[in-house]
N, C-alpha and C positions, 0 to 999 in steps of 0.2 A: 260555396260559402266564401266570400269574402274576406277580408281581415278584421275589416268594422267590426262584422259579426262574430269571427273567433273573438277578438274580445271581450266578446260578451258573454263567454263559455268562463264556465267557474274555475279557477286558475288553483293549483295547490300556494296555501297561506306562504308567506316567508319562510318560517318559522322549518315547515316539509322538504324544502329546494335546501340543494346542497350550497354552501356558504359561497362556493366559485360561480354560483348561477348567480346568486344574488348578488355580488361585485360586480359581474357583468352586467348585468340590469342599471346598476345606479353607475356604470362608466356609461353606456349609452345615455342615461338622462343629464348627467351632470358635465361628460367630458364633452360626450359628440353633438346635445342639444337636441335629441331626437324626438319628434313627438311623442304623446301616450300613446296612441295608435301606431306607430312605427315597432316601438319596445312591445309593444304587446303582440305585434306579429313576431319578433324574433324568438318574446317569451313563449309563445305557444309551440316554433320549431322547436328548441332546445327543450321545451318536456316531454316532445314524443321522446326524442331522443333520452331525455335523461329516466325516462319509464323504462323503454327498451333498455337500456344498459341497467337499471336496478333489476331487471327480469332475470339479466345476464351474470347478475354481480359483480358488475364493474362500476367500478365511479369513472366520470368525466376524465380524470386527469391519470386514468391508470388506461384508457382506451388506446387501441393502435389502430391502424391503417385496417387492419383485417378487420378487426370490430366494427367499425363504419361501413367498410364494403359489405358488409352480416347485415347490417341496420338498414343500408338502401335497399337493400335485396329483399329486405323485409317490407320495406314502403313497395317496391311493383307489386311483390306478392298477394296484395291483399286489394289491388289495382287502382293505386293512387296515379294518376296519369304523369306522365314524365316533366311536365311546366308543374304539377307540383313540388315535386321530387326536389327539382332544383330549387326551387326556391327554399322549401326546408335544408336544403343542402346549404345554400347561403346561408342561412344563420347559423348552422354550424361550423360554417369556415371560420363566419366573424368570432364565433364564439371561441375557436382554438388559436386565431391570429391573438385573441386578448388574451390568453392563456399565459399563452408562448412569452408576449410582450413583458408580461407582467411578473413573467417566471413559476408560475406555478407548473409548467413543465419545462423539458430540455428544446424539445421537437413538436412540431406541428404535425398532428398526425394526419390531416386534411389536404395537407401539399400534393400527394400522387391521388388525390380520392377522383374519379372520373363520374364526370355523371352522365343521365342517360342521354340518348341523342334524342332529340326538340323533333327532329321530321319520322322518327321510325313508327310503324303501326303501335296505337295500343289501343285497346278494348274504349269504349265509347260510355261518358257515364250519364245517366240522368239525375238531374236535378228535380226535389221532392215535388215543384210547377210542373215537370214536364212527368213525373208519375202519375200526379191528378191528370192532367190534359188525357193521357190517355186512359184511365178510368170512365172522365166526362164523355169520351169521346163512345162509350162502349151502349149499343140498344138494349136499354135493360128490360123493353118490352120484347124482345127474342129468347128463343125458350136457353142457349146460350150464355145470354148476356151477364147472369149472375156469376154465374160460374167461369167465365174469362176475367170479372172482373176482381173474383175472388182468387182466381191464379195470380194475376198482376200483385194483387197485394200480398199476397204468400210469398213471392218470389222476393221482392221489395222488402218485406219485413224479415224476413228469415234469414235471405242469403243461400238459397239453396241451390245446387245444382240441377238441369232440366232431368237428370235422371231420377234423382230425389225426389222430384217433384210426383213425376209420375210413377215412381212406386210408393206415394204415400198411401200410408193405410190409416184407417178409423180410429185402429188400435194403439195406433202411434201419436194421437193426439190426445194432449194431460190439459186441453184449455180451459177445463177451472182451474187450472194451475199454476196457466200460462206457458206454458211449456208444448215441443213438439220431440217426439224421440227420431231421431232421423236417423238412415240406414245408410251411412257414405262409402267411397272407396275403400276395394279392402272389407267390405261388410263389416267396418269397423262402427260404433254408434257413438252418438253425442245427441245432447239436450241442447237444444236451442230455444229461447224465449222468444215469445210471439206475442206482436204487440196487441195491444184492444181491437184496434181497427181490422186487423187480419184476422181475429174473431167473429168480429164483429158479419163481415162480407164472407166469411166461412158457413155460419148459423144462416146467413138469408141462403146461401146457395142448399143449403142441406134443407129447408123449407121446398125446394124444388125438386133435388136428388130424392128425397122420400117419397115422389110421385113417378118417380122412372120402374120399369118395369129393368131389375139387373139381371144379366146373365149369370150363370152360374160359377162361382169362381172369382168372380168376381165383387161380390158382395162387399167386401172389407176396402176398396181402394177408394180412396177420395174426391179425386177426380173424374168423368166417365164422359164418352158420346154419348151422341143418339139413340146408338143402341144397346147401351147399356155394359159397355167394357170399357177400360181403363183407357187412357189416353197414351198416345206415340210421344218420342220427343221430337218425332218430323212436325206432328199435331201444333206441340205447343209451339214451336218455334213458326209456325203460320199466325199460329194465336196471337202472338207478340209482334211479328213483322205486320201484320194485317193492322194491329187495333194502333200501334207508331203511325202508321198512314196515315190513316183514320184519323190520327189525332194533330196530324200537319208538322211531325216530328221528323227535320232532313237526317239527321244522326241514321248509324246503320247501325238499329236495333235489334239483339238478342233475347233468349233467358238469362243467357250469360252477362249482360248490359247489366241487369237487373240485381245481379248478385256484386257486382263490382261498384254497382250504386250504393247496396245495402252496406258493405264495406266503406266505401267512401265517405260518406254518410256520418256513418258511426265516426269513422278517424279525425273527422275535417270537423265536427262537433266534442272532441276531445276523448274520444275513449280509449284505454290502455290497448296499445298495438298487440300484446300477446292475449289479453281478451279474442281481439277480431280473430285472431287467427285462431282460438279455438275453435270460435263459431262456427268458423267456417267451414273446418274439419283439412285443411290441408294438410298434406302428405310428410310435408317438411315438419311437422311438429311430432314429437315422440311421446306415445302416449299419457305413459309415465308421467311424463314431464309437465303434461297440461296438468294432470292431478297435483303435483307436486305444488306447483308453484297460481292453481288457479282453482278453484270450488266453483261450485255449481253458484252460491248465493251471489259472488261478486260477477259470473257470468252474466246472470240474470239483472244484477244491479247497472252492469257498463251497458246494456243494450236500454235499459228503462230510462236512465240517466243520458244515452248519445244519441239514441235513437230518435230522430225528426216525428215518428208514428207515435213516439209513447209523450211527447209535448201534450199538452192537454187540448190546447185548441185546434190540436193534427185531428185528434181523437174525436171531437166533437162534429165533425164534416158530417 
C-alpha cells in the first residue's frame, strides 16, 4: 500500500493525538507547505509510533534512544520490510528535529537511532493481487485443489506459522464465532480471528474432506493428503512454492511469506502494533501483558477493521 492509500485509512480525530502531533502536523502544512498527501504520510508514521509508545506509557516527548530502537525492533518483528522501516523512521526523525527545534524537549533522541540496512535479506511479502493470483492460479477441479486453496487463505488471514497450520484441529476452530484457537510455541494458546473469506474456502474444502476415507488418529486435523493423514510442513511448503509458480510470482515464496503478509497487511492498513503482535503469538511478548493491555474484543476488532479479507468487497470474490 502506498501512501495515497494509507490516507485513506481512518486517522485518530484531533481531538485523541497528543497536542505535540498536532503542532507538527499544522508546522508541516503552514511552515514547510507540504501537500495533504505528504502530511498524511508522515501522520500515519508518527501514529504507529505514537500507538506503540501509549502501549508502553510513554508520551512522545519523555521517549529516549532506547525507546525507539524497542519501536524499530518492533516494526521487523512483525516483518515490515526494511525500505519501510525507514521510511517510518523518517518521520520520526522529522518529527523529534521539530521537537527539539521548538523546545518541547532538550535532545533529539533520533540523532544515534540506525536504521536497517536497504541490501540485507528480509522475508518477502505478498500483496493481497499477488494472494488472489495464486488462489486463481490453483485447479479447483483436482481433488486437491480446494483444500490448497483453503491453506493459502488460512495462512493469509490468520498469520499462522507452517507448524500451526499443520497441527490444526477441528476442535480449534470457533467459526461461528469467527475465531481459531491456535496451539503456538511453547504450547502456549491464543485466539485469532478469522476473516469470512477463510471460512468461507474452509466450509467448501470440508464439503470434500467429509468424502475422504481418515485414517485413524487422525480424525480431528484439518488439513489431510490422499490418504487420509495430516499434512508435513515439507508438504505445505511445496504447496506454497508450487501454486507461486503456478501463479507467475518471481518473489521466493514461503508459509512464512504468508504470515508476514498477514502482518503487513494489517500494519500498512493502520492497526495497533501490539494488537499484531498479539496475533501472532511471538515470543517477545509476555503473557500477562498481552492480557493486561489487550482483550480479546479489540483483538478481534483490529483484524476486522486492518485486515484487506474482512473489506467487504475482499469478502465478496
Amino acid at each position: 500500500m502506498d501512501r495515497s492509500d494509507v490516507g485513506k485509512q481512518k486517522q485518530p480525530t484531533a481531538s485523541a493525538q497528543p497536542s505535540v502531533v498536532r503542532n507538527f502536523l499544522r508546522y508541516l502544512k503552514l511552515e514547510r507547505g507540504m501537500s495533504p498527501n505528504t502530511i498524511d504520510g508522515y501522520q500515519h508514521d508518527i501514529d504507529k509510533l505514537t500507538r506503540w509508545l501509549d502501549g508502553e506509557n510513554i508520551s512522545p516527548e519523555q521517549a529516549t534512544l532506547a525507546d525507539l530502537e524497542r519501536f524499530t525492533a518492533a516494526l521487523a518483528d512483525i516483518g515490515l520490510s526494511a525500505r519501510s522501516i525507514c521510511r517510518v523512521q523518517s518521520g520520526v526523525r522529522a518529527f523529534y528535529r521539530f521537537m527539539e527545534e521548538d523546545g518541547f524537549i532538550s535532545q533529539d533522541p533520533t540523532e544515534l537511532l540506525e536504521s536497517p540496512q536497504l541490501g540485507s535479506h528480509l522475508p518477502e511479502v505478498l500483496s493481497v493481487a499477488e494472494v488472489d493470483m495464486m488462489e486463481a492460479a490453483i485447479d479447483l477441479s483436482k481433488w486437491e485443489g480446494q483444500r490448497n486453496k483453503a491453506i493459502i487463505e488460512t495462512l493469509f488471514s490468520c498469520g499462522l506459522r507452517v507448524s500451526e497450520l499443520t497441527n490444526l484441529k477441528l476442535s480449534q476452530l470457533y467459526l461461528d464465532d469467527g475465531y481459531v484457537r491456535v496451539l503456538g510455541k511453547g504450547n502456549k494458546e491464543r485466539l485469532v480471528p478469522i476473516s469470512p473469506k477463510a471460512i468461507k474456502e474452509l466450509n467448501y474444502w470440508f464439503l470434500d474432506r467429509n468424502l475422504m476415507k481418515i485414517k485413524e488418529g487422525e480424525e480431528d486435523y484439518v488439513f489431510l493428503n490422499i490418504r487420509g493423514a495430516h499434512l508435513t510442513r515439507t508438504m505445505i511448503l511445496y504447496i506454497i512454492k508450487r501454486t507461486a509458480a503456478d501463479a507467475g510470482i518471481q518473489k521466493t515464496v514461503s508459509p512464512h511469506t504468508l504470515r508476514h503478509s498477514f502482518a503487513t497487511a494489517l500494519l500498512e492498513g493502520g492497526a495497533d502494533l501490539r494488537a499484531i503482535q498479539a496475533m501472532l503469538g511471538h515470543e517477545s511478548i509476555n503473557t500477562t501483558e498481552i492480557y493486561t493491555h489487550i482483550d480479546m474484543t479489540m483483538l478481534r476488532e483490529e483484524i476486522l477493521m486492518h485486515h484487506p479479507r474482512n473489506i467487504p468487497h475482499a469478502t465478496d470474490q
